[in-house]
Every structure is written in structure tokens, then in C-alpha cells.
C-alpha positions in Angstrom: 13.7 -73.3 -17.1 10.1 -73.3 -16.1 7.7 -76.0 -18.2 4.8 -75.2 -19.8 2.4 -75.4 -17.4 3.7 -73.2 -15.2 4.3 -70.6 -17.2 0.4 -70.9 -18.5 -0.4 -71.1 -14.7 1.4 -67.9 -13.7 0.6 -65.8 -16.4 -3.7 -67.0 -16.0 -3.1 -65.9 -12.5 -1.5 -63.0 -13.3 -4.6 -62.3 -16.2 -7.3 -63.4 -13.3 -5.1 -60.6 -10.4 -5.0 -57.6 -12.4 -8.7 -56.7 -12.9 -9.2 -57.4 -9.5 -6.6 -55.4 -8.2 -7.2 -52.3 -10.6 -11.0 -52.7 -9.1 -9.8 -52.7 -5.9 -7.6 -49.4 -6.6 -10.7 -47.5 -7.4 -12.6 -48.4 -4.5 -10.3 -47.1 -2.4 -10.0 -44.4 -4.7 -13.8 -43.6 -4.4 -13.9 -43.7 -0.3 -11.1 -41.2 -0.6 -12.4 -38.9 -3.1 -13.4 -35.0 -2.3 -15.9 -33.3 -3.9 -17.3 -29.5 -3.7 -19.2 -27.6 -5.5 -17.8 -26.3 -8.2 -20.4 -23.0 -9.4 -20.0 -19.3 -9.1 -20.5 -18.4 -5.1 -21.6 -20.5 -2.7 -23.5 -24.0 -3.6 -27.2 -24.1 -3.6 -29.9 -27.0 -3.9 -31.5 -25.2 -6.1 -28.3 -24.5 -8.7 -27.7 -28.6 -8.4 -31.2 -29.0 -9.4 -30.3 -27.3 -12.4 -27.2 -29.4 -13.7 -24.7 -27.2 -12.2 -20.8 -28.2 -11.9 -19.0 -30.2 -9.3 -15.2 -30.1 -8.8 -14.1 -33.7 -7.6 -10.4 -33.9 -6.2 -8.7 -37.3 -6.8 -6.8 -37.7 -3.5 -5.0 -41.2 -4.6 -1.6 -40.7 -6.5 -3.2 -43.1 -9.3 -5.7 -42.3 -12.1 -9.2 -43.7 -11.2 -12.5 -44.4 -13.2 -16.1 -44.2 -11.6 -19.1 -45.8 -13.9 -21.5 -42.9 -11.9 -21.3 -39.8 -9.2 -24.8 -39.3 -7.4 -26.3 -37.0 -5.4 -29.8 -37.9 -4.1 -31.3 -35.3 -1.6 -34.3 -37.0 0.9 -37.1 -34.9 2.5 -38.7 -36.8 4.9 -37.5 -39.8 3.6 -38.4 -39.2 0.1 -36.4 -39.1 -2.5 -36.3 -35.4 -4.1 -34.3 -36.3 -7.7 -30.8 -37.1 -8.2 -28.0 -35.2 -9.7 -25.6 -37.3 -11.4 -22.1 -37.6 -13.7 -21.8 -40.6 -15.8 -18.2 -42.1 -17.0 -15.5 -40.1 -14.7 -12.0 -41.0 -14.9 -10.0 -38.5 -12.6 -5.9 -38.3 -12.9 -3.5 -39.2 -9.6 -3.9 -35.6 -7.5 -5.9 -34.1 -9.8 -9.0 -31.6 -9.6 -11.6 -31.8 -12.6 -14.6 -30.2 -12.7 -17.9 -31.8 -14.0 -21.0 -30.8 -15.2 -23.7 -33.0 -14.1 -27.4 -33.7 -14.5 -30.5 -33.5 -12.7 -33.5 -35.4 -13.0 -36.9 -35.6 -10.5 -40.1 -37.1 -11.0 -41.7 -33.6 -9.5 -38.7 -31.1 -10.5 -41.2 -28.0 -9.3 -41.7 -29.1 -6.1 -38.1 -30.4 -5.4 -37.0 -26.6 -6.7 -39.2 -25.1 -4.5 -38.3 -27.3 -1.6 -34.9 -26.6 -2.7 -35.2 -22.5 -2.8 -36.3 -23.3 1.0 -33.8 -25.0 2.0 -31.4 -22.8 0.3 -32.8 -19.6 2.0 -32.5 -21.4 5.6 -29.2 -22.6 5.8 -27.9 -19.3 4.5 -29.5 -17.7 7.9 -33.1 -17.2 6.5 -36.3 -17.7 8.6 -37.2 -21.8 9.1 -40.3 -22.3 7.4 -39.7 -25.8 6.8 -38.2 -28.4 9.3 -34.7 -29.1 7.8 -33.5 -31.6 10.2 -36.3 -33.9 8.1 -33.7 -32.5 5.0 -30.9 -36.0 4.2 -28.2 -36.5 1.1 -26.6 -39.5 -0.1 -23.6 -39.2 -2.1 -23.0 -42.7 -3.8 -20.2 -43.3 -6.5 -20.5 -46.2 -8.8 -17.2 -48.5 -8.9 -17.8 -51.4 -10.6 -15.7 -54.8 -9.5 -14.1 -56.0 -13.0 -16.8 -54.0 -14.6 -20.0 -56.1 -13.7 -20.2 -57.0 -10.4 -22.3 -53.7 -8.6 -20.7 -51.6 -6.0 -21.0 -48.4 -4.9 -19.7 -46.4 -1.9 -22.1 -44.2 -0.3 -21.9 -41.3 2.6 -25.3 -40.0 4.0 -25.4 -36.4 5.3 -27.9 -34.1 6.8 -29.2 -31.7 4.5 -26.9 -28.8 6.5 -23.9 -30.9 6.6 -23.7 -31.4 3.1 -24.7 -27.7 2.3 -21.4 -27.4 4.6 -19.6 -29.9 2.9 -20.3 -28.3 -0.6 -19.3 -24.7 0.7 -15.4 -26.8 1.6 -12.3 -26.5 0.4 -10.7 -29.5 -1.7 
């Protein structure tokens, strides 16, 4: 029969691995995680300027929680707005689909840099230069809920129009 102490040890270290570990499993969660877009036809800027829905495939036979999804396009290395989902917790092998939001210090002039960008990658004359056109998709996974981290991927602006056109 264990004494007392031990048994208060084991089950403190037991309290102090769990949150850790269930952190841990969300990370890894998050740097596996598929996303595409999730509106009628093919994705635009301009539609995810606009809220628009995102389908995100859990690809991890666990459940896993994100604190925040974002999606923050860069035009010449300025940021353009940022779409984001707040509070996501997505089943083991799951799809879901999300609505998110938008939000940009100048929304008209990200639209219409948007609309541009839109109009090129879909075969339309180059007006604007859109190798200068960058994404960074960053997801919010807290460590025991209060220690910061978040995984991020940076694309061009064509990969990620690519990317958004994918299958899950």
C-alpha cells in the first residue's frame, strides 16, 4: 500500500501532465489542420473580405480546440485586414464549416486590391504586380490556456488562392 505522500505526489503530477499534454495535442492538431474555402464556386479575396465561410478539416483522430483562425493577406508588405474565427473546437476527422469575419483599417482599398487580385489569378490581365501579393494563415493554440502560441504558414498570394480552390 502506497503512503500518503505518494499518492498526493502522483496524482499532483498527474493534475500538472494533463493540461500540458491536451495542449500539446492541439498543437499538433493545428500544424495538421486543412482548410479551404468553403463559399459557392471558387474562393475569392474579395468574398473573404466579406465574412465568407471556411471549411476546416480536422485531420487528427481527436477533438481539438483553437482560441482563433486568421487570415491576414500582405500587399507589399502591408497588412490588408484580417479575416478571422474565434472559439473553434473541431471533432476527430471531422469537416465543419465556419463563418468568419473581416476587419481592415481601409476595407475599400483592400476590396478593390482584392477584386484585382481576384480578376488575375483567375487568367485576367496583370494590372497589379501580384508576386508583391503574401498570406499568413496563423491559428491560435493556447499552452494550458495562457501561455501565447500560434502556428503560422506564409503563402504567396497565388498559392493560397490555389490552396483555397483544394480539396480537403
Amino acid at each position: 500500500m502506497m503512503n500518503k505522500n505518494t499518492t498526493v505526489t502522483c496524482i499532483a503530477i498527474i493534475a500538472i501532465i494533463i493540461p500540458f499534454a491536451y495542449s500539446a495535442m492541439n498543437i499538433y492538431a493545428a500544424e495538421h489542420i486543412q482548410y479551404r474555402w468553403g463559399g459557392q464556386g471558387e474562393f475569392s479575396f474579395f468574398e473573404l473580405s466579406n465574412g465568407g465561410i471556411l471549411e476546416l478539416c480536422n485531420t487528427v483522430p481527436y477533438a481539438a480546440n483553437f482560441k482563433n483562425f486568421q487570415i491576414t493577406p500582405f500587399y507589399d508588405k502591408n497588412p490588408r485586414g484580417t479575416y478571422h474565427i474565434e472559439n473553434i473546437s473541431l471533432d476527430g476527422l471531422q469537416l465543419e464549416t465556419y463563418k468568419g469575419r473581416f476587419y481592415s483599417g481601409s476595407f475599400v482599398e483592400s476590396q478593390h486590391l482584392f477584386m484585382q487580385m481576384d480578376f488575375q489569378f483567375s487568367g485576367g490581365d496583370i494590372r497589379i504586380d501580384p508576386s508583391k501579393m503574401h498570406v499568413i494563415v496563423g491559428i491560435d493554440t493556447p499552452i494550458i490556456g495562457i501561455i501565447p502560441y500560434v502556428t503560422s504558414t506564409q503563402y504567396s498570394g497565388f498559392d493560397f488562392f490555389e490552396k483555397m480552390n483544394e480539396e480537403c
